[in-house]
C-alpha positions in Angstrom: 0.0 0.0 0.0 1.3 3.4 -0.8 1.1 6.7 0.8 0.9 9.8 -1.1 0.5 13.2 0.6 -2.3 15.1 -1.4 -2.4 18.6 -1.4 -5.6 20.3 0.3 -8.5 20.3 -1.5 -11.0 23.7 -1.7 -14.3 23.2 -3.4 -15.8 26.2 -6.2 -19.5 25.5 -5.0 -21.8 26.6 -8.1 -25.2 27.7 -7.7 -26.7 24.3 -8.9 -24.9 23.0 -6.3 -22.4 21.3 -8.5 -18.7 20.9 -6.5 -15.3 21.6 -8.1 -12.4 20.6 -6.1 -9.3 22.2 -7.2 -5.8 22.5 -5.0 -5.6 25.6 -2.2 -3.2 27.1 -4.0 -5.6 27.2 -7.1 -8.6 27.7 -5.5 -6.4 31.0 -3.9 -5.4 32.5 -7.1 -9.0 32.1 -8.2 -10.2 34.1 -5.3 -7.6 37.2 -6.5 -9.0 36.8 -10.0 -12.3 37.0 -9.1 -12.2 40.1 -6.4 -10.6 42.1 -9.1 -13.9 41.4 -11.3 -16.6 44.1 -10.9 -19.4 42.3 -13.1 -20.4 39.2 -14.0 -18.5 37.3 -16.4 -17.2 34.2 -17.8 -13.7 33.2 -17.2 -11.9 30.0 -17.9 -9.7 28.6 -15.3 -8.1 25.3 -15.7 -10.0 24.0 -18.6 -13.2 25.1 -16.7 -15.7 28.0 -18.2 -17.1 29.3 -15.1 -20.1 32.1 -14.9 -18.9 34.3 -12.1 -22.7 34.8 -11.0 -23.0 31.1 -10.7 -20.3 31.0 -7.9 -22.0 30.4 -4.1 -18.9 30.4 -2.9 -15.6 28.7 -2.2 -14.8 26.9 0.3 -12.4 24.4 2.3 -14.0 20.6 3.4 -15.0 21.7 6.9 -16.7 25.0 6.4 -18.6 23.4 3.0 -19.5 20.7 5.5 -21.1 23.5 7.8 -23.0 25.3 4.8 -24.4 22.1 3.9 -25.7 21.6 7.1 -27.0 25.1 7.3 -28.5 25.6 3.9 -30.4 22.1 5.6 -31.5 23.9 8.3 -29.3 22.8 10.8 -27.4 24.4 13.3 -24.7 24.4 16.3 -25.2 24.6 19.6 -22.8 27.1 21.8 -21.1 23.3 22.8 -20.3 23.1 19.0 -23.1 20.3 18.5 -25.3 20.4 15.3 -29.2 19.9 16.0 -32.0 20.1 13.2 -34.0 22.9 13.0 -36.7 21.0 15.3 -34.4 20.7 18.2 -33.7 22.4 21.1 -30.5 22.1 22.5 -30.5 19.8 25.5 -26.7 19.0 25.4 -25.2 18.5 29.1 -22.6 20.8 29.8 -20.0 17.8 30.0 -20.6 15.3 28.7 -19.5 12.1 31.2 -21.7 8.8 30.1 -24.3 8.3 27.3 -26.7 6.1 26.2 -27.2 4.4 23.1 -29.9 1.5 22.4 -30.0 1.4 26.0 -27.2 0.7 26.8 -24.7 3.1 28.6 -21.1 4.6 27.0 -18.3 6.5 28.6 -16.0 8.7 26.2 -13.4 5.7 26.2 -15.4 2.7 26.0 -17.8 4.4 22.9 -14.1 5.5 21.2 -13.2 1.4 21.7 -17.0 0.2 20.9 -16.5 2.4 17.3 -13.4 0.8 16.6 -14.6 -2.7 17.6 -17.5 -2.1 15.4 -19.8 -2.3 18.7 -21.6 0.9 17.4 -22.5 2.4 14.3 -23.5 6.0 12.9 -27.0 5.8 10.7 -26.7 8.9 9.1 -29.9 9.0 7.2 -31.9 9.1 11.0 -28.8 11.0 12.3 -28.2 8.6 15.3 -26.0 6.0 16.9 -27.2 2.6 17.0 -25.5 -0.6 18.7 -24.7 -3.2 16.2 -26.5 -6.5 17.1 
């Protein structure tokens, strides 16, 4: 098995909601080409034709991540937890045991049930579940 170091990744998020991943360093320079446009217009930009108006935004993995979950309806509790817009937040202020299934987790024995394949994440219903 090899390892190869990739460079970090930026997305060009288009209105459609199509994703473009290009390098940093790209996605950097394409940031200093487009501040210095004062109306809409297409560019090209490694072998891509891109609309300017069509641009959301661009972003790195975490903080697309975070406007996913917004544009959702989601948010993030002042403990850094996301809830749906339904939710209130009920999150303890430390978090010591929890339960999942019924049956009851500390911090160290879920990190060991996870990687013992004890527990798994559904994330269509957006909850833990204990593997039978």
């Amino acid at each position: 098995m090899s390892r190869e170091l990739t460079n970090l990744q930026m997305c060009i998020l288009m209105r459609n909601g199509m994703q473009i991943w290009i390098d940093k360093e790209k996605a950097l320079k394409l940031q200093d080409i487009l501040q210095g446009i004062d109306n809409n217009k297409f560019i090209r930009y490694e072998n891509i034709t891109i609309n300017t108006a069509d641009i959301t935004g661009i972003f790195t993995p975490l903080d697309l991540d975070d406007f996913i979950k917004i544009k959702r309806g989601n948010w993030k509790c002042k403990r850094g937890n996301w809830h749906t817009k339904e939710q209130d937040c009920d999150c303890p202020e430390d978090i010591k045991t929890f339960i999942i299934d019924g049956k009851e987790f500390t911090k160290d024995n879920f990190n060991l049930a996870v990687r013992n394949k004890e527990v798994d994440y559904d994330s269509k219903n957006d909850k833990w579940f204990v593997c039978k």
